[in-house]
DRENTORKOL-3810 file (N, C-alpha, C; in nm, 4 decimals):
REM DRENTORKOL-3810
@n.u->13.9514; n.v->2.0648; n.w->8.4523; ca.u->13.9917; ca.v->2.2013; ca.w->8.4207; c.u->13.8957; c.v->2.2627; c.w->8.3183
@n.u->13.8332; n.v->2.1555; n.w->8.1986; ca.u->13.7608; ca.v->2.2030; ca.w->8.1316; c.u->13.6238; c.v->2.2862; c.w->8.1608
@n.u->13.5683; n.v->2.2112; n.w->8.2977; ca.u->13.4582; ca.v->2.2575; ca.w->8.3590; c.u->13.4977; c.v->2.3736; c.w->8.4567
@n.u->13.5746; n.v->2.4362; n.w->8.4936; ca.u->13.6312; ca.v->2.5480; ca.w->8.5367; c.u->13.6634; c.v->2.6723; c.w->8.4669
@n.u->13.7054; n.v->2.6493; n.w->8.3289; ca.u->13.7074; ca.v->2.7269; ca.w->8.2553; c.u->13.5660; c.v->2.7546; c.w->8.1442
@n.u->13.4682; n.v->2.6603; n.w->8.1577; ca.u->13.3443; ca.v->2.7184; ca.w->8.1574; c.u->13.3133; c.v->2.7839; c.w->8.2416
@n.u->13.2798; n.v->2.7376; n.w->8.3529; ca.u->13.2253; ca.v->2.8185; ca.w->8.4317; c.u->13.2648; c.v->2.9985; c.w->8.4595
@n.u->13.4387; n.v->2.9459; n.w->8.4597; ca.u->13.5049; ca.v->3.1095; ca.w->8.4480; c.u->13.4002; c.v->3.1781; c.w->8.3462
@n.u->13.3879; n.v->3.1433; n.w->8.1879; ca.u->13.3393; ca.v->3.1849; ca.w->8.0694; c.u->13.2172; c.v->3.2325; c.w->8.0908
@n.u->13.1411; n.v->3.1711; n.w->8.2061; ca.u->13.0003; ca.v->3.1628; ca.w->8.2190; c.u->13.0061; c.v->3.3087; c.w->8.2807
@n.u->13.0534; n.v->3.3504; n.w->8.3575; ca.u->13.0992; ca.v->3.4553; ca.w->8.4723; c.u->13.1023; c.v->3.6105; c.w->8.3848
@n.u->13.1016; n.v->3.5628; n.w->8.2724; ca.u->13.1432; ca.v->3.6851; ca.w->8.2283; c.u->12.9881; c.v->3.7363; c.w->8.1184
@n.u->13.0167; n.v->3.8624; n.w->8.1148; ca.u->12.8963; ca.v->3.9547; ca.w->8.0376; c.u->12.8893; c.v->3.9057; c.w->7.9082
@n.u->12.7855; n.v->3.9097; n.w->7.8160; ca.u->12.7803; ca.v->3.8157; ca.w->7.6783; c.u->12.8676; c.v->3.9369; c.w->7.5978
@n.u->12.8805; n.v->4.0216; n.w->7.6048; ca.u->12.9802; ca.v->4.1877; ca.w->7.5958; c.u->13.1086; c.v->4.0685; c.w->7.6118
@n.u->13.1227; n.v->4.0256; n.w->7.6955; ca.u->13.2913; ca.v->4.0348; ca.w->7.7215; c.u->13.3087; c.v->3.8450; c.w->7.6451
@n.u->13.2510; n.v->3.7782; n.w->7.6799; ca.u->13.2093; ca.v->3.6370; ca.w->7.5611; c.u->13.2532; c.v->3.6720; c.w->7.4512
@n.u->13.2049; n.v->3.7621; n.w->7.3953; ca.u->13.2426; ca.v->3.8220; ca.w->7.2093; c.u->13.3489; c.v->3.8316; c.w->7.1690
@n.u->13.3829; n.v->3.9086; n.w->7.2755; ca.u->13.5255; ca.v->3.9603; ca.w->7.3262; c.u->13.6413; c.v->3.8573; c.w->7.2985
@n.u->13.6286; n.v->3.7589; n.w->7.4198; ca.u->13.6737; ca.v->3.6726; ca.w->7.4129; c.u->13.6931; c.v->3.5410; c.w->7.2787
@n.u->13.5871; n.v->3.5713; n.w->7.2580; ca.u->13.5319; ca.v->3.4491; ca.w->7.1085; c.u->13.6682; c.v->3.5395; c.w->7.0215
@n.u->13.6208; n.v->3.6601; n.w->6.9800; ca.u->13.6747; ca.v->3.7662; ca.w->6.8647; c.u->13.7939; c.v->3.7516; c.w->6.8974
@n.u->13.9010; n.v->3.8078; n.w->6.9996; ca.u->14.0142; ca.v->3.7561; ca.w->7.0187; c.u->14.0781; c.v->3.6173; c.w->7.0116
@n.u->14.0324; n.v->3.4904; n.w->7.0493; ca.u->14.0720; ca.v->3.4211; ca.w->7.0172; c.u->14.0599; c.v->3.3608; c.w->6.8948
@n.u->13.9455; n.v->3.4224; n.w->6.7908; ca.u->13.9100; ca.v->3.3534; ca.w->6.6948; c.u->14.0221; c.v->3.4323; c.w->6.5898
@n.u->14.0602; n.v->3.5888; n.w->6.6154; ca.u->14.1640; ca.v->3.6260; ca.w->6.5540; c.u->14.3434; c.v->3.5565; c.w->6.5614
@n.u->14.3384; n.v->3.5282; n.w->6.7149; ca.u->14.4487; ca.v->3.4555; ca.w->6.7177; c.u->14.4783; c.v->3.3643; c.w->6.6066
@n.u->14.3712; n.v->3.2289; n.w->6.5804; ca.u->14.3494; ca.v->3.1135; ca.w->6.5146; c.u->14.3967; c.v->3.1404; c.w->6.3830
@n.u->14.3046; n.v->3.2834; n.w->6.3187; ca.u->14.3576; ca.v->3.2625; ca.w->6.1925; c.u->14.4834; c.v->3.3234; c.w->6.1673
@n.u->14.5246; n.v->3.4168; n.w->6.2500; ca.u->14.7025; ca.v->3.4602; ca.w->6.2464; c.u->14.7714; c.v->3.3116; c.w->6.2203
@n.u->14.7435; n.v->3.2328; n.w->6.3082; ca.u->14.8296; ca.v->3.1078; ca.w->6.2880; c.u->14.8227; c.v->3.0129; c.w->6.1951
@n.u->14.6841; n.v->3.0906; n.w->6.1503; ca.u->14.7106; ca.v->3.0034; ca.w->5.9943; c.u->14.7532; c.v->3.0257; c.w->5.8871
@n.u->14.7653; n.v->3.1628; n.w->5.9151; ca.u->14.8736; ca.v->3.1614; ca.w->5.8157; c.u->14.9865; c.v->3.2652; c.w->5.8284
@n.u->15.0239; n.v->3.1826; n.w->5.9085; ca.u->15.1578; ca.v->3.2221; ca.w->5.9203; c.u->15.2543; c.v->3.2435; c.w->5.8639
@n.u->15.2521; n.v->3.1639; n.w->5.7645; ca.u->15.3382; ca.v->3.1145; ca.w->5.6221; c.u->15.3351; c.v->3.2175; c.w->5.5195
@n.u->15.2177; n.v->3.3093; n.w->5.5303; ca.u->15.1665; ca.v->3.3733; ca.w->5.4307; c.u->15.2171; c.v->3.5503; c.w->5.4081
@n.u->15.2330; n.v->3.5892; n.w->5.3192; ca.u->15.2797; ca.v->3.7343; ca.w->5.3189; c.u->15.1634; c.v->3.8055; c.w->5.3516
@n.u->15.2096; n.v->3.9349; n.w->5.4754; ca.u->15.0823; ca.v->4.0315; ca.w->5.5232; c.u->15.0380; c.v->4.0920; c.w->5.3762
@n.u->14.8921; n.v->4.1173; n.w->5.3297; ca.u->14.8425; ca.v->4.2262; ca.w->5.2370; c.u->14.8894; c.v->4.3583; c.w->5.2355
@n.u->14.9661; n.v->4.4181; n.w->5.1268; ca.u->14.9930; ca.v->4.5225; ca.w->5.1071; c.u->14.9561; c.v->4.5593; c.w->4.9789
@n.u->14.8521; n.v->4.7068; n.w->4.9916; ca.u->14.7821; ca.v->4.7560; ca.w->4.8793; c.u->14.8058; c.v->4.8930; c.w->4.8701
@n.u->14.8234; n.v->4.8842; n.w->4.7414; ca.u->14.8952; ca.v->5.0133; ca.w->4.6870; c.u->14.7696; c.v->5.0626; c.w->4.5753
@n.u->14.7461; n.v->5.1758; n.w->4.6306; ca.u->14.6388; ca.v->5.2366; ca.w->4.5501; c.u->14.6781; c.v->5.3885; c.w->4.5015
@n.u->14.7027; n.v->5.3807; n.w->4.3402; ca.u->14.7608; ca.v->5.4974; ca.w->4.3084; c.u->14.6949; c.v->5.5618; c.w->4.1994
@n.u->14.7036; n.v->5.7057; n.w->4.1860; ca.u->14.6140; ca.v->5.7326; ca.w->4.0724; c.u->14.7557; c.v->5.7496; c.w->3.9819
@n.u->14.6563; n.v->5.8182; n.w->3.8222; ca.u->14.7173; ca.v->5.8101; ca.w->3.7430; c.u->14.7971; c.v->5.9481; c.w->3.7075
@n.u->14.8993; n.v->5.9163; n.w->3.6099; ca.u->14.9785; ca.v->6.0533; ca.w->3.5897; c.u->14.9484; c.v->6.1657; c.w->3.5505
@n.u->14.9529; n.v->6.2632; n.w->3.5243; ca.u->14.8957; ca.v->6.4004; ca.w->3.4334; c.u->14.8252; c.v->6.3769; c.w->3.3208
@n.u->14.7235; n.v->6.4186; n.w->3.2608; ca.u->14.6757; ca.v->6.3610; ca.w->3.1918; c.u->14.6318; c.v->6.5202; c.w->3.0858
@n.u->14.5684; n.v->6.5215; n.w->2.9598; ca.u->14.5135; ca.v->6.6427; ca.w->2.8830; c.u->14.4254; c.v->6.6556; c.w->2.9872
@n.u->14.3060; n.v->6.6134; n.w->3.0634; ca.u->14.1578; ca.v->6.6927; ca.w->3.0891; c.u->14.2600; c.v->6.7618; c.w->3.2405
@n.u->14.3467; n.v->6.7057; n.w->3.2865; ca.u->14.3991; ca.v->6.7980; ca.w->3.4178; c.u->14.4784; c.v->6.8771; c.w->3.3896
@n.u->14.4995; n.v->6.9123; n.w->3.2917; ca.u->14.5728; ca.v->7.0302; ca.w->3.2487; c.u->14.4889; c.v->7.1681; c.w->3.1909
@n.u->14.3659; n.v->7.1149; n.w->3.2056; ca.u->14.2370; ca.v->7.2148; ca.w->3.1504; c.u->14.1382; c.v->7.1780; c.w->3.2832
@n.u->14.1695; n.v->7.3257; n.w->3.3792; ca.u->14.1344; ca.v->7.2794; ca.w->3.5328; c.u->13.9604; c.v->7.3395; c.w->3.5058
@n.u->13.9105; n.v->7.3885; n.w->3.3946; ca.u->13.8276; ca.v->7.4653; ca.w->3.4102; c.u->13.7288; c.v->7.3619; c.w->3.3432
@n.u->13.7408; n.v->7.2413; n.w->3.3270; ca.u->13.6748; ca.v->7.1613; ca.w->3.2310; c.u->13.6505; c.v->7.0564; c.w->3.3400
@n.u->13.5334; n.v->6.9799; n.w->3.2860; ca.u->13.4810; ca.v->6.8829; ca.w->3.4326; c.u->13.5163; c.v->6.7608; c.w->3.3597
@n.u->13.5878; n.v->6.6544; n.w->3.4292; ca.u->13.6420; ca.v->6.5411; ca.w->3.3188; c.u->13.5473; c.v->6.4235; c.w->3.3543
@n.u->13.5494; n.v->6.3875; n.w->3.4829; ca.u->13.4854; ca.v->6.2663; ca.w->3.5158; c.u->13.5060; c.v->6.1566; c.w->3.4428
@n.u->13.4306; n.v->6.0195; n.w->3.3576; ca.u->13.5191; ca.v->5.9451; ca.w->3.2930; c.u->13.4979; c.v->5.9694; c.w->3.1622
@n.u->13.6053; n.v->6.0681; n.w->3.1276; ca.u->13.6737; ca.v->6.0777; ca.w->3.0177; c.u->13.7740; c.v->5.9877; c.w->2.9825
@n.u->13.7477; n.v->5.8511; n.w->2.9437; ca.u->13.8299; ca.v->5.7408; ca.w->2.9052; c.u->13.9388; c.v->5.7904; c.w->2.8312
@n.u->13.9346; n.v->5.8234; n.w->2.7402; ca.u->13.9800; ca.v->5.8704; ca.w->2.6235; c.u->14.1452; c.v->5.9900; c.w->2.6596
@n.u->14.1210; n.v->6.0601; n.w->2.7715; ca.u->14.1974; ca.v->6.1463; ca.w->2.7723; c.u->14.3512; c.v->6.0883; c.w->2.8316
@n.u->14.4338; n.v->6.1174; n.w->2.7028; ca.u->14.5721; ca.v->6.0391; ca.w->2.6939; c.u->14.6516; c.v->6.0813; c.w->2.8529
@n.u->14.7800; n.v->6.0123; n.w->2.8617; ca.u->14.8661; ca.v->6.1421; ca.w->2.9786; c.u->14.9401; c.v->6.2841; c.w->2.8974
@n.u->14.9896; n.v->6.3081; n.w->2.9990; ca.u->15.0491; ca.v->6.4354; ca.w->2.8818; c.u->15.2208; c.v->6.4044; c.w->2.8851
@n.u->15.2807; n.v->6.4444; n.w->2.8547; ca.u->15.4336; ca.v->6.4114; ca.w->2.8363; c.u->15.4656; c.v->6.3926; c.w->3.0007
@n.u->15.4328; n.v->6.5142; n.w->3.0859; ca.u->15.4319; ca.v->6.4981; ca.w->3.2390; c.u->15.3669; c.v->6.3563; c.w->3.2709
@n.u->15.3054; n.v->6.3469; n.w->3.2472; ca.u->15.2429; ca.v->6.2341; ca.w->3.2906; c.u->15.2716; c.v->6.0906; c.w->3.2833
@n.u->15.3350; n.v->6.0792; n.w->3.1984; ca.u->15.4371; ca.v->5.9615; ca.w->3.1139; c.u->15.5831; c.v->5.9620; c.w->3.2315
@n.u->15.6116; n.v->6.0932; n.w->3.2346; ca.u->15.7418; ca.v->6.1111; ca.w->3.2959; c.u->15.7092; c.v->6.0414; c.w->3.4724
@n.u->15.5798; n.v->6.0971; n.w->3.5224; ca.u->15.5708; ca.v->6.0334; ca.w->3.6449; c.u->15.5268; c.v->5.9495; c.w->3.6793
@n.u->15.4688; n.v->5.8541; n.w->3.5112; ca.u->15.4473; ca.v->5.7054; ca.w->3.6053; c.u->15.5522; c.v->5.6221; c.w->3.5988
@n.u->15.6886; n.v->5.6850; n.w->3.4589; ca.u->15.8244; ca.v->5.6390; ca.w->3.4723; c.u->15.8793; c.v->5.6529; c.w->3.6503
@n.u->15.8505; n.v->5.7358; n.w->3.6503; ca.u->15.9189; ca.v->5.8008; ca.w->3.8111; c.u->15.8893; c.v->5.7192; c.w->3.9565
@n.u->15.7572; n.v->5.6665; n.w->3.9041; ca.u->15.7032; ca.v->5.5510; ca.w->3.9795; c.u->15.7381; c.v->5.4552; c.w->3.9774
@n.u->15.7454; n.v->5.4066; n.w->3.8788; ca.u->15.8042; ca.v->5.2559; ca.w->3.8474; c.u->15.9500; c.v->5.2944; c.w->3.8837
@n.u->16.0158; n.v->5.3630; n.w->3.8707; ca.u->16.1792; ca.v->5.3407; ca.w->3.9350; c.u->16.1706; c.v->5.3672; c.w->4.1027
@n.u->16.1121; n.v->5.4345; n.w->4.1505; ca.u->16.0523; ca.v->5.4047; ca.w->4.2983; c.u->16.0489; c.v->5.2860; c.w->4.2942
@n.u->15.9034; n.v->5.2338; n.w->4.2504; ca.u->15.8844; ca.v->5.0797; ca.w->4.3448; c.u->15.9972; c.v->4.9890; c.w->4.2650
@n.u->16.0621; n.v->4.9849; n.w->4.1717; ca.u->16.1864; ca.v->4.8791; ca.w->4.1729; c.u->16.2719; c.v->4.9491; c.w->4.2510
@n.u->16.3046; n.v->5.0497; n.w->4.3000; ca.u->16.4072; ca.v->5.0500; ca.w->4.3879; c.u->16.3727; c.v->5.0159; c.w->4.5863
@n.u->16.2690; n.v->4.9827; n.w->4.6018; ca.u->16.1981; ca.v->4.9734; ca.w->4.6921; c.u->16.1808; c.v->4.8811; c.w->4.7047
@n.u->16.1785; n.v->4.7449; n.w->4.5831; ca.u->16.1640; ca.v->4.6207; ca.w->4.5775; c.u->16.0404; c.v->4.5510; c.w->4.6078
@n.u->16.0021; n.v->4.6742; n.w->4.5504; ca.u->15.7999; ca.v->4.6294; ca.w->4.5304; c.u->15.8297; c.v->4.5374; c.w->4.3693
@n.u->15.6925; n.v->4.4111; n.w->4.4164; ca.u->15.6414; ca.v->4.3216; ca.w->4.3059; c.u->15.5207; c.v->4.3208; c.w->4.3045
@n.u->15.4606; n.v->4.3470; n.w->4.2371; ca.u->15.3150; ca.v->4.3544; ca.w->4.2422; c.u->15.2373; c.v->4.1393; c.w->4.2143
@n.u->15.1382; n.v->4.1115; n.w->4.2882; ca.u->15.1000; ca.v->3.9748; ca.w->4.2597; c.u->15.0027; c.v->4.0343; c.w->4.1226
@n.u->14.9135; n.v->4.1488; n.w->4.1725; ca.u->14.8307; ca.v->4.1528; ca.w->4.0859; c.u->14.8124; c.v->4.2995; c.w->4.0727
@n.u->14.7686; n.v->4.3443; n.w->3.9634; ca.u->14.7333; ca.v->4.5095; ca.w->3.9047; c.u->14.5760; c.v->4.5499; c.w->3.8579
@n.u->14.5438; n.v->4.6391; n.w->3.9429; ca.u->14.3936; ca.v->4.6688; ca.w->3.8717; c.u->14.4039; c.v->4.7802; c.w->3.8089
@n.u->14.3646; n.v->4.7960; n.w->3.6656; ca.u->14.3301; ca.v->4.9283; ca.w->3.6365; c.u->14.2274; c.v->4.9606; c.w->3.5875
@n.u->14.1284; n.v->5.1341; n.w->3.6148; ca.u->14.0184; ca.v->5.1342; ca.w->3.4865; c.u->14.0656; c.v->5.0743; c.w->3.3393
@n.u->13.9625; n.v->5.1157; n.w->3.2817; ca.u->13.9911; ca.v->5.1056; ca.w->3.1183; c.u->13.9871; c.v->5.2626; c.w->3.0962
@n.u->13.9967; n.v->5.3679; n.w->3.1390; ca.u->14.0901; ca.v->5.4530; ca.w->3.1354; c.u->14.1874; c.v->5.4651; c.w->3.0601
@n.u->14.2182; n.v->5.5470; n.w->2.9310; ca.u->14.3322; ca.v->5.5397; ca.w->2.9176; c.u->14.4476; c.v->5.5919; c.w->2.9911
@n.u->14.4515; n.v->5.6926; n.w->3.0542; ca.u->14.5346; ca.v->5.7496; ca.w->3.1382; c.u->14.5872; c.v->5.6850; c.w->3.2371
@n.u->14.4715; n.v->5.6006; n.w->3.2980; ca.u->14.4910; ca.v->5.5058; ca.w->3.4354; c.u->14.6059; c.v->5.3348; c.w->3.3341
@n.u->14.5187; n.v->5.3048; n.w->3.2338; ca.u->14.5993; ca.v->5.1635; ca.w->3.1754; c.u->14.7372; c.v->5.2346; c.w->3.1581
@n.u->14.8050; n.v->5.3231; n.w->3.1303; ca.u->14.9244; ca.v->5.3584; ca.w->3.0450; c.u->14.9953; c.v->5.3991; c.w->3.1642
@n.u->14.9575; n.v->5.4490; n.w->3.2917; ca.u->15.0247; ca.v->5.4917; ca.w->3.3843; c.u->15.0702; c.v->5.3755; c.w->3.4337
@n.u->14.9456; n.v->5.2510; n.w->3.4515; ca.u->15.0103; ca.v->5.0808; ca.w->3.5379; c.u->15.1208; c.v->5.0343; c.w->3.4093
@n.u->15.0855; n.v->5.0321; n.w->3.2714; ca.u->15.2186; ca.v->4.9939; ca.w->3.2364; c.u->15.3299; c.v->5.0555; c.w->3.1846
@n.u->15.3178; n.v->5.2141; n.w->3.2398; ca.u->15.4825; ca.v->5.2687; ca.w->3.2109; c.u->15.5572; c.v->5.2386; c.w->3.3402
@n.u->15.4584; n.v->5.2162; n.w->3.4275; ca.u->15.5306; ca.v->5.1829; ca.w->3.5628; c.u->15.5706; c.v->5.0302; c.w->3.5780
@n.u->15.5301; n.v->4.9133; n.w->3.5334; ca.u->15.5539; ca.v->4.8175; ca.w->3.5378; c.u->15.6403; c.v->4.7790; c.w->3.4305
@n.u->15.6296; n.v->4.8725; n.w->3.3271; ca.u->15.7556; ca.v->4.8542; ca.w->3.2048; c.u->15.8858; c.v->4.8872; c.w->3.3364
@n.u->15.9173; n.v->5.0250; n.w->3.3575; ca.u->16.0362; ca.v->5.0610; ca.w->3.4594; c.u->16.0385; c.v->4.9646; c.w->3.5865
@n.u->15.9413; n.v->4.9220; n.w->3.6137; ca.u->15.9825; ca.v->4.7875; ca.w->3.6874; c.u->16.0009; c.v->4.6636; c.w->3.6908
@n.u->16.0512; n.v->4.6545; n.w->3.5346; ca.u->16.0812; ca.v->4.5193; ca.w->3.4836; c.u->15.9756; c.v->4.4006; c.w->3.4423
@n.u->15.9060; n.v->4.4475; n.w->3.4921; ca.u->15.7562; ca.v->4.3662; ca.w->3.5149; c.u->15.6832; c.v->4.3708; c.w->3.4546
@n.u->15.6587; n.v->4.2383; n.w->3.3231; ca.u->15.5315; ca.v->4.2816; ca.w->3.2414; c.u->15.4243; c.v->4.3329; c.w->3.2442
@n.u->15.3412; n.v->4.3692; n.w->3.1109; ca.u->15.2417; ca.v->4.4693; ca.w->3.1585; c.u->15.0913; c.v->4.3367; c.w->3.1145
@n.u->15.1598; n.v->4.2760; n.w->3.1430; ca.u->15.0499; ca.v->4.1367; ca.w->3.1337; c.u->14.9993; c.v->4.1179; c.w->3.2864
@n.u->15.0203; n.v->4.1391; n.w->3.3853; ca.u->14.9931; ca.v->4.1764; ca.w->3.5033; c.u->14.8287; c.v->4.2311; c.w->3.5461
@n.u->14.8415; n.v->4.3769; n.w->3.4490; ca.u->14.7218; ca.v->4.4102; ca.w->3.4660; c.u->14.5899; c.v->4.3935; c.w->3.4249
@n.u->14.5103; n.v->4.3988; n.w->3.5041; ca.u->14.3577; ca.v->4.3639; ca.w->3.4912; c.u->14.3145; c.v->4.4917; c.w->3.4585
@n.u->14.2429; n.v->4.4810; n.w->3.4101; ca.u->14.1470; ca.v->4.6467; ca.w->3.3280; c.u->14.0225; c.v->4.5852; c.w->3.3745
@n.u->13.9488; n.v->4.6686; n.w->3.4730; ca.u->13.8073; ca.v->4.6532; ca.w->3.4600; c.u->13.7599; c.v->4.8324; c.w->3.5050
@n.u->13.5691; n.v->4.8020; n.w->3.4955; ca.u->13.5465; ca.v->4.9470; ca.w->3.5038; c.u->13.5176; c.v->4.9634; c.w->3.6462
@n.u->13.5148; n.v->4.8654; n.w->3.7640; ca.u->13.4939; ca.v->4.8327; ca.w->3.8756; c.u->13.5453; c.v->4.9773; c.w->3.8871
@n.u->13.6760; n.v->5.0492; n.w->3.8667; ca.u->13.7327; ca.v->5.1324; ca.w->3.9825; c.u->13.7482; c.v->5.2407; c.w->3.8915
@n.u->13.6512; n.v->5.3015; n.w->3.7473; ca.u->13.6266; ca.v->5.4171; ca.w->3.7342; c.u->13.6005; c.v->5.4889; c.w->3.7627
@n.u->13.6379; n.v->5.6296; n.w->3.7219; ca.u->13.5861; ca.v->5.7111; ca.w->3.8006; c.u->13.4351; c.v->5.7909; c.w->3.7751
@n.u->13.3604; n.v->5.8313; n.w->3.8794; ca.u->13.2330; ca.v->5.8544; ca.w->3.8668; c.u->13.1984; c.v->5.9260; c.w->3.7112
@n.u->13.0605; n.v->5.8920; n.w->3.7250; ca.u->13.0481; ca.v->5.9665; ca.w->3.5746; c.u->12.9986; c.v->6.0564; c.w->3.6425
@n.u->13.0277; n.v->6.2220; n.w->3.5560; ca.u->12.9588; ca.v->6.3277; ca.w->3.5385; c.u->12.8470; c.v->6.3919; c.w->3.4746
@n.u->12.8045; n.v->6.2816; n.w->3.4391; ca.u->12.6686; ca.v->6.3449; ca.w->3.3443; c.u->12.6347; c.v->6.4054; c.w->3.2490
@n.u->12.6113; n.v->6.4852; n.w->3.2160; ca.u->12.6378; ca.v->6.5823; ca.w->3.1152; c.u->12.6810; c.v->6.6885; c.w->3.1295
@n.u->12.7561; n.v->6.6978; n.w->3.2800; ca.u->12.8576; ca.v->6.7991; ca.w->3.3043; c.u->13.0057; c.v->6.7735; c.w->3.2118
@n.u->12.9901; n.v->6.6189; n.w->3.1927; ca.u->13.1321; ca.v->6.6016; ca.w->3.1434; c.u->13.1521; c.v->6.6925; c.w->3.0123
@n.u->13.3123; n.v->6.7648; n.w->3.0043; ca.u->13.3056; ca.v->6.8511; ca.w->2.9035; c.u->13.2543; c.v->6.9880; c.w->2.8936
@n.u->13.1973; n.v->7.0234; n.w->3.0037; ca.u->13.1610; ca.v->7.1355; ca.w->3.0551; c.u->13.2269; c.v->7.2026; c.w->3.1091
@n.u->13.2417; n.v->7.3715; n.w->3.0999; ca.u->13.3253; ca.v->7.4313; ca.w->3.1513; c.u->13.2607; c.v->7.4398; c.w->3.3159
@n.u->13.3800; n.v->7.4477; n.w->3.4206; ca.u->13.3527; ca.v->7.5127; ca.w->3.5436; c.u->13.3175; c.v->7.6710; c.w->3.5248
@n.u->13.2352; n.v->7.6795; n.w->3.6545; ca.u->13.1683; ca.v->7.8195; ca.w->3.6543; c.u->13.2045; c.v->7.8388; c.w->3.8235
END
């Protein structure tokens, strides 16, 4: 049977081989882990902050710029979402941002969930502006 089902294999376009390889090679690893929880990624920005409340000003990474009372209020608002949703986070990335760090742990405070969780790196800052930053829009 083995030599039959080469040959079938042989029969076919190196197009449809791939095909075949790629599908079954996806099968394989489904079954390996089977056991395992599907990836779910939650990518959220941060709450209101001073530079978005001054729309005429170019912020880019303005580390520094706190949330504003709004802003506090909706990453509370978040965090009672995902605990009522029965989200757990394994792991948390945030800039070093202040706006972005204070939003992951007012939300992980309201979700019971320490704020030891999060990772701060600058991997996922946001672009710099140059010496636009601080500049008024025109």
């Amino acid at each position: 049977q083995n030599m039959a089902s080469e040959a079938a294999t042989s029969d076919l376009s190196p197009a449809r081989r791939l095909l075949e390889f790629d599908l079954a090679e996806a099968a394989r690893k489904r079954a390996a882990r089977s056991g395992r929880r599907p990836l779910r990624l939650f990518l959220i920005r941060h709450g209101e902050s001073d530079m978005n409340v001054k729309p005429e000003l170019i912020g880019g990474r303005s580390n520094a710029a706190p949330l504003t009372e709004k802003g506090k209020a909706q990453a509370a608002s978040l965090g009672r979402r995902l605990r009522a949703s029965r989200t757990v986070f394994d792991r948390v990335f945030s800039s070093t941002a202040v706006r972005a760090r204070s939003t992951a742990q007012i939300a992980l405070e309201e979700m019971g969930m320490g704020t030891s969780a999060v990772v701060e790196t600058e991997a996922v800052l946001e672009i710099c502006q140059g010496e636009w930053t601080g500049k008024l829009r025109i």
